[in-house]
N, C-alpha and C positions, 0 to 999 in steps of 0.2 A: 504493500500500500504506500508506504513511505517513497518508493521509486516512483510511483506513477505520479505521488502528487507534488515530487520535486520535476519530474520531468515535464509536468502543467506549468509548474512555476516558470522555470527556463524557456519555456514555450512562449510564457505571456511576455517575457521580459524581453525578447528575442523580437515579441512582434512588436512591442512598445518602440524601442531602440531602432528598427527598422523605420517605421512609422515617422521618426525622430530625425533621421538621416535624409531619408526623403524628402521632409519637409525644409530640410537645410539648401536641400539639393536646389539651386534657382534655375537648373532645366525645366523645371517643373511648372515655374512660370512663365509668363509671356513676355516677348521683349520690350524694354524701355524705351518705345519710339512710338508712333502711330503705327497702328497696322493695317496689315492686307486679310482683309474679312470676308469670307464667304459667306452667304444664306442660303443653304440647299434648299428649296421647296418654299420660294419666296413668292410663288405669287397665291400660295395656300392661307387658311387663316389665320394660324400661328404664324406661318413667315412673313406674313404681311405685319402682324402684330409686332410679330421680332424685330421687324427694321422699324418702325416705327417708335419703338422703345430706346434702342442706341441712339435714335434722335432724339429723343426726350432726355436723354442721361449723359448725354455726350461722350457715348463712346470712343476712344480715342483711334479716329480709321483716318487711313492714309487712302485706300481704296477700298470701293466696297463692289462684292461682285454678287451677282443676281441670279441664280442658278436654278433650273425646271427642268420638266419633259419638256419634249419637244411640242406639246399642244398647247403650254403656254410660250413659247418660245418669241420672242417680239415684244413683248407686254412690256409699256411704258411705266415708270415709277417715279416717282417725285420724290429725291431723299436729299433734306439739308439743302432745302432749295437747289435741287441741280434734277436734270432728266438722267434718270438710268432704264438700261433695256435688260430684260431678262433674257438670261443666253440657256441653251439646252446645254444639261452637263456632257461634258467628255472626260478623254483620260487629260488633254490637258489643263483643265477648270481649275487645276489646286498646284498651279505651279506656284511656286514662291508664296504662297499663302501660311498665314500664321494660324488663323483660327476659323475653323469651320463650325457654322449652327448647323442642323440638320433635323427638320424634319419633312420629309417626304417618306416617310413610313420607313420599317424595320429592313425590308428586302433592298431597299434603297440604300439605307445606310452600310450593308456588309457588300453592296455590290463597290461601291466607292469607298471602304476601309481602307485596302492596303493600298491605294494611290493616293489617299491621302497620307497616310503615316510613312509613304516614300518622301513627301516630303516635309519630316518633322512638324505637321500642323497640328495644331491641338481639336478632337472633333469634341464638341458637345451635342449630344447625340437624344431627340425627344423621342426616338421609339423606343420599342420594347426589347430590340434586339439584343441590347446587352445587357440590360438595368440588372438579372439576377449573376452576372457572369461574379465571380469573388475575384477576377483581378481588377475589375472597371466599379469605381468608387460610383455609388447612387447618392444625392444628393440635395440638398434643400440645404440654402446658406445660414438658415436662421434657426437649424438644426443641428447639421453636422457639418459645417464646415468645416474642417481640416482633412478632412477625408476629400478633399478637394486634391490636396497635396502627394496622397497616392495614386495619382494618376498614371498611367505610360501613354496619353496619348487619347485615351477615351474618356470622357465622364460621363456619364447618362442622366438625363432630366428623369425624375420619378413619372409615374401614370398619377394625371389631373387630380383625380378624387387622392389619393396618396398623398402627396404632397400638401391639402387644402389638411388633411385629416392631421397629419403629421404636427403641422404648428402649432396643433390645440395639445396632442398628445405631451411631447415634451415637455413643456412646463410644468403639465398636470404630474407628469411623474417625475418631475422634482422635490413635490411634497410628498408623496406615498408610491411606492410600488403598483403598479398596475398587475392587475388580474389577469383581468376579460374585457374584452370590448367586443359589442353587437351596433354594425352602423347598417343603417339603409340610406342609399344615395337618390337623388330625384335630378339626374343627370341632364345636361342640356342637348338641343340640337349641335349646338357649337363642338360639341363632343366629339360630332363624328365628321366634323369639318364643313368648310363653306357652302359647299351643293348642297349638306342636310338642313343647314338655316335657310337656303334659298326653295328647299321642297318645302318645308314646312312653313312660309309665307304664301306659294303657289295653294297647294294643299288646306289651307286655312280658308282661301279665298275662294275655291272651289266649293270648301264646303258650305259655306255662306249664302253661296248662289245655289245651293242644291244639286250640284255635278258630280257624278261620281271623281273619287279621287282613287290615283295609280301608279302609287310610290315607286321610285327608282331606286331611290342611295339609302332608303332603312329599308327593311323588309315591310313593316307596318304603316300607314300614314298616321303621324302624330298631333294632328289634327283634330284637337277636341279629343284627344286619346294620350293615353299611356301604354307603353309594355317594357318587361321585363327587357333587360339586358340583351342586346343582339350579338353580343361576341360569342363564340365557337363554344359550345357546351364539352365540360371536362368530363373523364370518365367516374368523377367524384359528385356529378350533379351539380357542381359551383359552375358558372361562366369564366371564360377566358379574361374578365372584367373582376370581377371578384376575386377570383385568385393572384392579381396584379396587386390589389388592396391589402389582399392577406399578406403574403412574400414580399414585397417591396415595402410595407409597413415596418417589417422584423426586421429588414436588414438595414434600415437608417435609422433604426432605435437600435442594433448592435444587438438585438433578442429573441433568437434562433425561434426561441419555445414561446415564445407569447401568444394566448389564447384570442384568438380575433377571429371572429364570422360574418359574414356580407352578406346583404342582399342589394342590387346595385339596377334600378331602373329610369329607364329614358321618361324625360318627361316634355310637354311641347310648352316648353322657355326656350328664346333663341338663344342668350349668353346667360350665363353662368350656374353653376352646380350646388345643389342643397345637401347634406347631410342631418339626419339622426344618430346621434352618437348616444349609446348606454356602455359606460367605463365604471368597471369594478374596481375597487383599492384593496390596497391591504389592511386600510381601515377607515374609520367614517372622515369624510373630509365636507367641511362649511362650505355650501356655493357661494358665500359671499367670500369663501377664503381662498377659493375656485377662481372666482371671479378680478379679483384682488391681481393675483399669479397669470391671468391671460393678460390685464390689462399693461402688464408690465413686460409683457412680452412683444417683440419684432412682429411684425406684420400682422398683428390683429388687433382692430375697433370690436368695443360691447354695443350693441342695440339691446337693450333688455328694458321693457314699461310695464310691469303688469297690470296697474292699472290700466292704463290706454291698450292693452292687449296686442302691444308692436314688439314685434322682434325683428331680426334680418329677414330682407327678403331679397331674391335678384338683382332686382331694379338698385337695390342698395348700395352692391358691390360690381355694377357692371361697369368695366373700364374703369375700377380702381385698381389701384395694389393690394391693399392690406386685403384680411378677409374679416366677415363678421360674423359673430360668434351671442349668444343669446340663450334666454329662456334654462337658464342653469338651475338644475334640482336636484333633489333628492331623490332617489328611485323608492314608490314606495313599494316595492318590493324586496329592496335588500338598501339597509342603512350605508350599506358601504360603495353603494354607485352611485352615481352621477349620468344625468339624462342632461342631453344639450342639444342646439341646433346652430349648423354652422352655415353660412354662405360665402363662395370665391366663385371669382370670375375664372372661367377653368381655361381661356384664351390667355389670360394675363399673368396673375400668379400661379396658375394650372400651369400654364406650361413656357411660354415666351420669356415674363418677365423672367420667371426663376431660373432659365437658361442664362439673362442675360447678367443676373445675380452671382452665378456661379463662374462664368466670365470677368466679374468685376472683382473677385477675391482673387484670382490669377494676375491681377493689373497694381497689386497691394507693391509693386517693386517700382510702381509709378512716381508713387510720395512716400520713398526712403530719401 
């Protein structure tokens, strides 16, 4: 026993001390100059979102380049008062380029990997391609930032609902141990990209006029409707969506074993994502003490009235940053949970901004 548990010891201290060295290493960050910026999948909603954010925060670009299929190929872009055209990618798109954003989905991303990392670029990556690999750091800045620092080359933006969920989690388990969490999501069109907000405005309107509607890009029309989750059903009965929530929650809280279960449903809001969150402790904790600990925390506003019976809602948090967070109790079902309701913009903090977040703690060699 005494071998196995010095041999854990030496393990942990091995990976600290790594962790250490890495983080010393300034490979790791990006060069001290303006840079040459890619947006894979810029004329998507996220990549539209994403240049638009460097604009707002003023990212430090030297050149910025525009990058699609070929069926948006041409499309004009107004960045930082100048016309930019969107070019179809190739193998030579990442020459001399420092940092690539990327999202054009998962198969996109490992098709263009090693031409980018031929040429030293660092890729921030918003599919799902890599988010569980354990060499490619998953991340949220206002979480785990330094695991930014173990990179080689990849970092992976979390899935939307993860990341909204994540910022409340943290803090909360600053005061107490977490148990059990049971969330249900009420996810947006914006979820499943620009064409599902532009069915579900068509599709609304239809139904209006009394037309049949005859959805393309969800399987369902959303229209005066909901349904469950349309990602690829597991052999576990969870969604391809839920299981994202589940794994990708554990390994930016660093807790293999933590007991989390999802139910995860589309709902017809164009931007932004809702959560119910039920969070078990280790022991009873005050929602006003709850409450206290979010407010102090990075990237989340309280909307909570009981009287006036307002909490967050959508319209709240659309085309903000922060998220908002409400309606904090007591479960009365077990003293030691807490029932909350959270909302983020799942375009913005979901997934662009926090891209452009974890870009900006690589830049910290700016103002040495």
């Amino acid at each position: 026993m005494k071998v196995i548990f010095f041999d854990k010891v030496k393990k942990h201290i091995f990976n600290k001390f790594h962790t250490f060295l890495t983080i010393l290493n300034k490979s790791s960050l990006l060069p001290k100059r303006s840079l040459r910026v890619a947006v894979l999948g810029s004329s998507g909603a996220v990549g539209s979102e994403l240049i638009k954010i460097l604009e707002e925060r003023n990212f430090p670009i030297s050149e910025l380049i525009l990058l699609s299929s070929s069926r948006s190929a041409g499309k004009k872009i107004i960045w930082n008062h100048k016309e930019y055209s969107i070019k179809e990618v190739n193998e030579k798109s990442f020459e001399n380029v420092d940092l690539v954003f990327a999202s054009a989905g998962g198969s996109i991303s490992k098709k263009w990997l090693s031409t980018i990392q031929d040429q030293n670029s660092i890729l921030i990556d918003n599919s799902s391609a890599f988010r569980l690999d354990e060499n490619v750091p998953l991340v949220v800045p206002e979480v785990n930032p330094n695991a930014v620092f173990t990179h080689n080359g990849i970092i992976s933006n979390p899935n939307c609902t993860t990341i909204l969920l994540s910022l409340v989690l943290a803090p909360l388990s600053s005061i107490a141990q977490i148990k059990r969490i049971i969330v249900s999501t009420y996810q947006s069109a914006s979820g499943a990209g620009q064409l599902a907000m532009e069915e579900l405005k068509l599709l609304t309107s239809q139904s209006l006029q009394g037309n049949p509607q005859k959805p393309k890009i969800l399987p369902y029309s959303l229209a005066f409707n909901l349904f469950l989750h349309n990602s690829p059903m597991q052999l576990n009965n969870y969604c391809e969506e839920e299981m994202k929530m589940i794994n990708e929650t554990r390994k930016i809280l660093n807790n293999p074993s933590l007991k989390l279960t999802a139910t995860c449903v589309r709902v017809p809001i164009l931007r932004s994502h809702s959560e119910s969150v039920n969070i078990e402790f280790s022991k009873a904790i005050k929602p006003h003490e709850a409450i206290l600990k979010l407010k102090e925390s990075q990237g989340i506003d309280i909307i909570e009235d009981y009287q006036a019976n307002r909490f967050p809602m959508p319209e709240d948090v659309k085309e903000k940053d922060n998220i908002a967070v409400g309606r904090v109790r007591t479960d009365l079902s077990n003293p030691n949970a807490l029932e909350l309701w959270l909302c983020g913009d799942q375009i913005r903090k979901g997934a662009a901004l926090n891209a452009v977040q974890i870009a900006e703690i690589l830049l910290q060699n700016h103002h040495e």
